[in-house]
C-alpha positions as CSV (number, residue, x, y, z in Angstrom):
1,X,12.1,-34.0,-10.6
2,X,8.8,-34.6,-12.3
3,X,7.1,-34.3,-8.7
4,X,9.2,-30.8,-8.3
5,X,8.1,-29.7,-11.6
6,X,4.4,-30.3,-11.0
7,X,4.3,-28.5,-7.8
8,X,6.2,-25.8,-9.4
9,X,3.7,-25.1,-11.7
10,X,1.4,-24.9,-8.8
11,X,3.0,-22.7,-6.6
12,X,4.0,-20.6,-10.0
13,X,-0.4,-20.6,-10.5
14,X,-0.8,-19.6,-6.8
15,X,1.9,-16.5,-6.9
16,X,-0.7,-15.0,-9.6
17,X,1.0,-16.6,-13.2
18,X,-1.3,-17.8,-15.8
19,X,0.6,-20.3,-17.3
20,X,4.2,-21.7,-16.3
21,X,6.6,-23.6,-19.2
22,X,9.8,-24.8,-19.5
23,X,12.9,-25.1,-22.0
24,X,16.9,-25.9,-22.1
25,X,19.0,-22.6,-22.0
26,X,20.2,-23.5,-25.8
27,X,16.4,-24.6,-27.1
28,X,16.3,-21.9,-29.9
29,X,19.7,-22.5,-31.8
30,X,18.9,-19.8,-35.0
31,X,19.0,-17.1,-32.1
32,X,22.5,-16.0,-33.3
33,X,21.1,-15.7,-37.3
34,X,18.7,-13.6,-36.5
35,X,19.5,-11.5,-34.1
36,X,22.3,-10.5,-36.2
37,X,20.0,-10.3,-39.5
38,X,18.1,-7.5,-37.1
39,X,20.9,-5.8,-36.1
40,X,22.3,-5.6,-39.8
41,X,19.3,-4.1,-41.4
42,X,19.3,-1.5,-38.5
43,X,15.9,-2.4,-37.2
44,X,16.9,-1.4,-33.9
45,X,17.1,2.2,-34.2
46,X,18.7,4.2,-31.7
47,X,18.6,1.1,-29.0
48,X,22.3,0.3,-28.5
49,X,21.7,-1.8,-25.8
50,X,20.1,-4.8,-28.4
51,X,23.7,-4.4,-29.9
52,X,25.9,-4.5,-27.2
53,X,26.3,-8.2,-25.4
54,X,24.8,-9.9,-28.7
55,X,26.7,-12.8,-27.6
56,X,24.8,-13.3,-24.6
57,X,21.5,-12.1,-25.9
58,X,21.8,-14.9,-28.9
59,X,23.0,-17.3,-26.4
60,X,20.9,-18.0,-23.5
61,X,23.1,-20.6,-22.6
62,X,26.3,-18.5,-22.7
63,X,24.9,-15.9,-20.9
64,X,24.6,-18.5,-17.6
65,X,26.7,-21.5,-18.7
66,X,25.9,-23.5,-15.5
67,X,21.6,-23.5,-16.2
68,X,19.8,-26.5,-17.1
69,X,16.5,-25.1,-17.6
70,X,14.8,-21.8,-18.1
71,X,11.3,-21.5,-16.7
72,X,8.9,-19.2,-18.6
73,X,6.0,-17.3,-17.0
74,X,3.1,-15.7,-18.4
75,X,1.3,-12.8,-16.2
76,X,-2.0,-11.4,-17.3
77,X,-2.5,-7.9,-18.1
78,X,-6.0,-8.3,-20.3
79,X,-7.8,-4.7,-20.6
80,X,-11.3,-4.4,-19.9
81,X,-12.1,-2.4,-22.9
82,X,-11.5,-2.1,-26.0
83,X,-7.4,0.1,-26.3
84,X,-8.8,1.4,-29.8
85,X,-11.5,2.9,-29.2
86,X,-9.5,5.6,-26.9
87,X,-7.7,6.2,-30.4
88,X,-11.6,8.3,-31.4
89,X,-11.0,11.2,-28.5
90,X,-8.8,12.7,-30.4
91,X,-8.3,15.6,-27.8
92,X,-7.3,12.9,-25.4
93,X,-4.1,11.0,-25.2
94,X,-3.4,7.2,-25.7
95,X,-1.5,5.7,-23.2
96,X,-0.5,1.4,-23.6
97,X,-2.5,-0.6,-21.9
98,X,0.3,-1.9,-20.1
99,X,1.6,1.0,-18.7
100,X,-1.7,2.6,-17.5
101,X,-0.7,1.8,-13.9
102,X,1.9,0.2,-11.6
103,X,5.8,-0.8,-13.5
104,X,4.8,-4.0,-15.1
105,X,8.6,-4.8,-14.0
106,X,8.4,-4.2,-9.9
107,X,5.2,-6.0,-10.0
108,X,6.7,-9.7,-12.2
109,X,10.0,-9.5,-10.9
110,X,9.1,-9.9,-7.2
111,X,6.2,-13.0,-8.5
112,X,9.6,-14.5,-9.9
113,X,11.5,-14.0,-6.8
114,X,8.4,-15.7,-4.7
115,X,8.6,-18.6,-7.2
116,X,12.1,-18.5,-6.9
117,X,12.5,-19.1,-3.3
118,X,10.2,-21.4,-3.2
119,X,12.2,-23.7,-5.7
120,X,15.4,-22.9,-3.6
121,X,14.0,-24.2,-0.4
122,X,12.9,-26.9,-2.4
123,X,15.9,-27.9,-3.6
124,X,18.0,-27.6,-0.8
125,X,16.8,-30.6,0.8
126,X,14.0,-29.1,3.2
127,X,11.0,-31.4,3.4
128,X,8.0,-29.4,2.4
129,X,3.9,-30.3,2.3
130,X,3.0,-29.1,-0.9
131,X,-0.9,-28.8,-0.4
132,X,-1.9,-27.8,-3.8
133,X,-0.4,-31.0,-5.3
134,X,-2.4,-34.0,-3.6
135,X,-1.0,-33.2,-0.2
136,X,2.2,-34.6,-1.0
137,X,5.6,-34.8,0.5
138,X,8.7,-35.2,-0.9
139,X,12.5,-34.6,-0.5
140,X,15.1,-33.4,-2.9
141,X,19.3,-32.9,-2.1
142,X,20.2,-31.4,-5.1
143,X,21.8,-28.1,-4.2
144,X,20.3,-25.1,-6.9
145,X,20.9,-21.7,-8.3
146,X,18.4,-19.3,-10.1
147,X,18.4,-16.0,-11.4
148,X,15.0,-14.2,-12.3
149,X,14.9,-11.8,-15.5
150,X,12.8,-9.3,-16.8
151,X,12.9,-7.3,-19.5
152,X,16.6,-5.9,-18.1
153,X,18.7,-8.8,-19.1
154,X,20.2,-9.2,-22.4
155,X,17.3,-12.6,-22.5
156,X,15.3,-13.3,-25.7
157,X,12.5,-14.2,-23.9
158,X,10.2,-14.4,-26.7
159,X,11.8,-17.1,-28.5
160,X,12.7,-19.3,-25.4
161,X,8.6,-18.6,-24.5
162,X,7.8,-20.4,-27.8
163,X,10.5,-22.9,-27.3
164,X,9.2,-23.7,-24.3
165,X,5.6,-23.9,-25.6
166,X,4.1,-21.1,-23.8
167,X,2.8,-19.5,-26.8
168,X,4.2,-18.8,-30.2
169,X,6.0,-15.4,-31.8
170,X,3.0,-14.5,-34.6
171,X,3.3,-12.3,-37.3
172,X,3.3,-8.9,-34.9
173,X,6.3,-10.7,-33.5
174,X,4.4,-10.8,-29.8
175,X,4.1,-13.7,-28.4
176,X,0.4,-15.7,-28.5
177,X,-1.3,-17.8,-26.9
178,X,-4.5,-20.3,-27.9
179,X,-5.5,-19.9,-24.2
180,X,-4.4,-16.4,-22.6
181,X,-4.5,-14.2,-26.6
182,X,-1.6,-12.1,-26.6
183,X,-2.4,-9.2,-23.3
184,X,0.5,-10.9,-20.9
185,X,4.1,-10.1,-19.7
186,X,6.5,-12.4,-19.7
187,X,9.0,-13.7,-17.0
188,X,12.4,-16.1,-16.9
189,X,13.8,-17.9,-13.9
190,X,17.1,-19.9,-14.9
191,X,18.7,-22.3,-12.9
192,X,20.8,-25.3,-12.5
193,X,18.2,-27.5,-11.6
194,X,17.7,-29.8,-14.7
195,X,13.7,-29.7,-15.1
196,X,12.3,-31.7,-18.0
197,X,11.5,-29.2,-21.4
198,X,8.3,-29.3,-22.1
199,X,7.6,-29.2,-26.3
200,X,7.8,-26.1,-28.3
201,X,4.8,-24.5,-29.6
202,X,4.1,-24.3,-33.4
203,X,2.4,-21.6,-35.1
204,X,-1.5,-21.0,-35.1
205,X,-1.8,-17.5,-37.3
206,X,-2.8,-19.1,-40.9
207,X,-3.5,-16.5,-43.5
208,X,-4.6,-13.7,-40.7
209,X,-2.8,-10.6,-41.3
210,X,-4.9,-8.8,-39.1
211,X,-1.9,-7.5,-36.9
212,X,0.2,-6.3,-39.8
213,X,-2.4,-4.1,-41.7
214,X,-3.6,-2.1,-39.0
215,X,-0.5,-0.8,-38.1
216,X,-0.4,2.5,-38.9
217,X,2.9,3.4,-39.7
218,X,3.7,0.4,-42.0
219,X,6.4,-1.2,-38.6
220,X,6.1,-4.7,-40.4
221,X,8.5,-5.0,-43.5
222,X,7.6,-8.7,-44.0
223,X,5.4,-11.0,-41.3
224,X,7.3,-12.2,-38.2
225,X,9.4,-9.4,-39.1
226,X,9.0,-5.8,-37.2
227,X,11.3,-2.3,-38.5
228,X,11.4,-0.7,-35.0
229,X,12.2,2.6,-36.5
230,X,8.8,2.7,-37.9
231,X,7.1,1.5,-34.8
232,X,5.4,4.1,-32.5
233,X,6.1,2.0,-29.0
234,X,9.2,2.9,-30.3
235,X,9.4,6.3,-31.3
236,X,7.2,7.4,-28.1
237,X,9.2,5.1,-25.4
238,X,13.1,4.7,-27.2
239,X,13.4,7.0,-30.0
240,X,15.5,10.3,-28.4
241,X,15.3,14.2,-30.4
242,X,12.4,14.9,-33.2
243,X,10.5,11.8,-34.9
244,X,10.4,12.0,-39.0
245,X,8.0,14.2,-39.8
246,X,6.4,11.9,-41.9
247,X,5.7,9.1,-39.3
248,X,4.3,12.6,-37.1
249,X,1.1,12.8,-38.7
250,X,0.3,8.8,-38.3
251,X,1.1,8.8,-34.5
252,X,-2.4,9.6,-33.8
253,X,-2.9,10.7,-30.4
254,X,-1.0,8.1,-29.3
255,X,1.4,9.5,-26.7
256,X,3.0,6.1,-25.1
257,X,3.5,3.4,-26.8
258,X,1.1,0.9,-29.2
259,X,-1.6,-1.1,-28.8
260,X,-3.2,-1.6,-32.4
261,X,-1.5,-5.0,-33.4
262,X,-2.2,-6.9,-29.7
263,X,-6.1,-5.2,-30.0
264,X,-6.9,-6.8,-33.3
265,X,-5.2,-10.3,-32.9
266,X,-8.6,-12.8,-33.0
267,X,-7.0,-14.7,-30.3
268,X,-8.0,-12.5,-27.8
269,X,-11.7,-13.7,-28.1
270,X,-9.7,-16.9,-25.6
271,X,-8.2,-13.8,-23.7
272,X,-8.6,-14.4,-19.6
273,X,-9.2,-11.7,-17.4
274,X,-6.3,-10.3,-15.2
275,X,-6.6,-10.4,-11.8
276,X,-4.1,-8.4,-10.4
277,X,-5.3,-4.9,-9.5
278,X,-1.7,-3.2,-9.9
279,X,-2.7,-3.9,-13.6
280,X,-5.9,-2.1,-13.5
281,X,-6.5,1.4,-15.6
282,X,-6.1,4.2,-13.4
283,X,-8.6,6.9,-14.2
284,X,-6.0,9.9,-14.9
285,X,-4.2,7.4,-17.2
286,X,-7.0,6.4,-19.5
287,X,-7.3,9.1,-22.1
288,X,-5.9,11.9,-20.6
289,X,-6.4,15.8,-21.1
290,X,-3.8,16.9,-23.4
291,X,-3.5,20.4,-22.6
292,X,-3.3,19.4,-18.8
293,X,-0.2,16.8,-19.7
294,X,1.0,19.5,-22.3
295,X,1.9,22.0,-19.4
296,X,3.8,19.0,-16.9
297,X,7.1,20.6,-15.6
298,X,9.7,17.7,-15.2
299,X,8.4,18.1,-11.0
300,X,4.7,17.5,-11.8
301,X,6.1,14.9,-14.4
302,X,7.7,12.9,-12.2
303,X,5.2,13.2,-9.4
304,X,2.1,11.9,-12.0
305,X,4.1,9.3,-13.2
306,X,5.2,7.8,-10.4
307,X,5.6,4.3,-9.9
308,X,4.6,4.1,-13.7
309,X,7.1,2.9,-16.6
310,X,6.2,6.3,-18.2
311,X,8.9,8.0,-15.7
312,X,11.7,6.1,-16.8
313,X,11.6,8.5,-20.6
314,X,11.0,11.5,-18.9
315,X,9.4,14.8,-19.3
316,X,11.2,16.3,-22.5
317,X,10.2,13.2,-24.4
318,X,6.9,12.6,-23.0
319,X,5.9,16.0,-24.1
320,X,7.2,15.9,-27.5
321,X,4.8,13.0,-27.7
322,X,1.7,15.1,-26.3
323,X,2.4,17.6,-28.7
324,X,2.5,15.4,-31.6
325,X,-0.7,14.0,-30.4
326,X,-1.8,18.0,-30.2
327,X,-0.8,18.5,-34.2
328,X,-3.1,15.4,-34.8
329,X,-5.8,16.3,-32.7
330,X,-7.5,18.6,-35.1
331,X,-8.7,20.8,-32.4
332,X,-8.2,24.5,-32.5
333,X,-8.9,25.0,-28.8
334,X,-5.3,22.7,-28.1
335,X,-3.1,25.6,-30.8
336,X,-2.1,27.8,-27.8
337,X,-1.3,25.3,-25.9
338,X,1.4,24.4,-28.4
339,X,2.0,27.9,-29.1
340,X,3.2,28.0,-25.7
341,X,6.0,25.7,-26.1
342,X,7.9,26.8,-29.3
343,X,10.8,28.4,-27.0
344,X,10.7,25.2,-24.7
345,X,14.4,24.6,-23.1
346,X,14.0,20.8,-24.7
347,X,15.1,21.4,-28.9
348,X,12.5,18.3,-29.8
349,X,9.9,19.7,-27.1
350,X,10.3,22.9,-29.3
351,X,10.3,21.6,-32.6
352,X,6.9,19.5,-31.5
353,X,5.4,22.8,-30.3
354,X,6.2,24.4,-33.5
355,X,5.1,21.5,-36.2
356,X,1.7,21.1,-33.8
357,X,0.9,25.0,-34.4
358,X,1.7,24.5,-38.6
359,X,-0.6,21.6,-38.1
360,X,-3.3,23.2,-36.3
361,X,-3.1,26.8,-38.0
């Protein structure tokens, strides 16, 4: 097993992850406590889904009772430049670094399934030259099962990460790392083979609060502690109908998610550079026009977003967001473009329109 393990972690390196870790299904026992600490404040907002199948999502070991190991995987998604400073065109749109090209999901999920088969064959017994570890041979019986996860599982892959010692949560509750910063996705293979855990990794924020105080709608009540309600990846990606009007005005131009507590984090200065090109920018999605996204029909939506994880919220939605971003833009020239929207068939499209011409007026 310790031979599998290593050249696991090489063929994980040679599929395109950064780092590879591993942990038992029940490493992170306070999962129950504070998932349902969450849940009872109501930090979740409108997502359901965090509610329903709590006793899977608290219990990585219930969830697949017959795993013996959970293998976490880190996949690089570092931006070039600097997310903030798209935050100054205030006439453009800000878009998430990680969803300014291909679905982060398509892209991880079939690097897990690669990895995946690769400890299958493994493990059923078929004699394999593993030329990235010493040119070695070697022959295992033990018969295997795995299933890959990623981001559509009820899987608290952030804790089980920092049980496993790929990173730690910090105080933004993302999940950092000495060596990669904090710009990474993160996938899960479990499976019955029983790989040795590798140790957890402890905290390395100190007295930085970097993360919490330049979030501009206040999302983090306490640190290691996040209020989705107030959070704007939130409000722009889950929230459904009007957002408070008094979160509105500190949305910025931000019309998809977040990037303000992963830009600041000093970590970052250890950041490696992504190498997978599905991950790069592409040009229409960095700062945007927001008259030209203003006036997408759900047909143009669809066909600009396609293949992106900005599809999956849809046209209504994604609009609203554009026209919040109009009301903060501060830019005269954008008030007919909003003015053309207050009879929109979409009530929160409509209501958008309407506070983005008070604002602009």
């Amino acid at each position: 097993m310790t031979d599998l393990k290593a050249a696991l972690h090489a063929e994980a390196l040679a599929a395109g992850f950064a780092k590879m870790r591993i942990c038992r299904p029940d490493a992170v026992p306070e999962l129950p406590a504070r998932l349902a600490r969450f849940l009872e404040d109501g930090r979740h907002g409108q997502m359901a889904w965090m509610a329903e199948r709590t006793h899977w999502r608290a219990n990585p070991a219930a969830l697949w009772p017959e795993a013996r190991a959970v293998i976490l995987l880190a996949d690089l998604y570092t931006p070039e430049a600097d997310p903030l400073a798209a935050l100054e065109r205030t006439d453009c749109g800000t878009i998430s670094v990680y969803a300014q090209n291909r679905d982060y999901h398509d892209v991880v999920k079939k690097r897990l399934k690669r990895v995946g088969r690769w400890l299958l064959d493994a493990a059923q017994g078929k004699e394999r030259k593993f030329a990235n570890f010493r040119g070695r041979n070697f022959e295992i019986s033990a018969p295997a099962e795995i299933k890959v996860f990623v981001d559509t599982a009820p899987v608290m892959e952030k804790p089980l990460a920092a049980a496993a010692g790929l990173g730690w949560q910090g105080k933004h509750t993302n999940l950092l790392s000495r060596d990669l910063g904090n710009w990474f996705f993160l996938g899960a293979i479990f499976t019955t083979l029983d790989l040795a855990p590798d140790a957890p990794e402890t905290g390395h924020c100190g007295s930085c609060t970097a993360c919490l105080d330049v979030c501009p709608t206040d999302a983090f009540p306490a640190p290691y502690q996040l209020d989705a309600r107030r959070c704007i990846s939130y409000l722009t990606i889950e929230h459904k109908g009007p957002v408070d009007p008094d979160l509105r005005g500190k949305m910025g131009n931000r019309i998809y998610g977040c990037d303000d507590c992963l830009a600041v984090c000093p970590w970052n200065k250890f950041a490696q550079a992504a190498t997978e090109l599905r991950y790069s920018a592409r040009p229409d999605l960095q700062s945007p026009d927001l008259a030209t996204l203003a006036g997408l029909d759900d047909a143009a939506f669809r066909a600009r977003f396609s293949g992106s994880p900005i599809k999956r919220i849809g046209r209504d939605r994604f609009v609203r967001n554009v026209l919040y971003a109009i009301g903060n833009s501060g830019s005269p020239r954008l008030r007919a473009v909003a003015q053309g929207l207050v009879d929109d068939p979409d009530a929160a499209v409509a209501d958008a329109a309407r506070w983005a011409v008070e604002q602009l007026t």
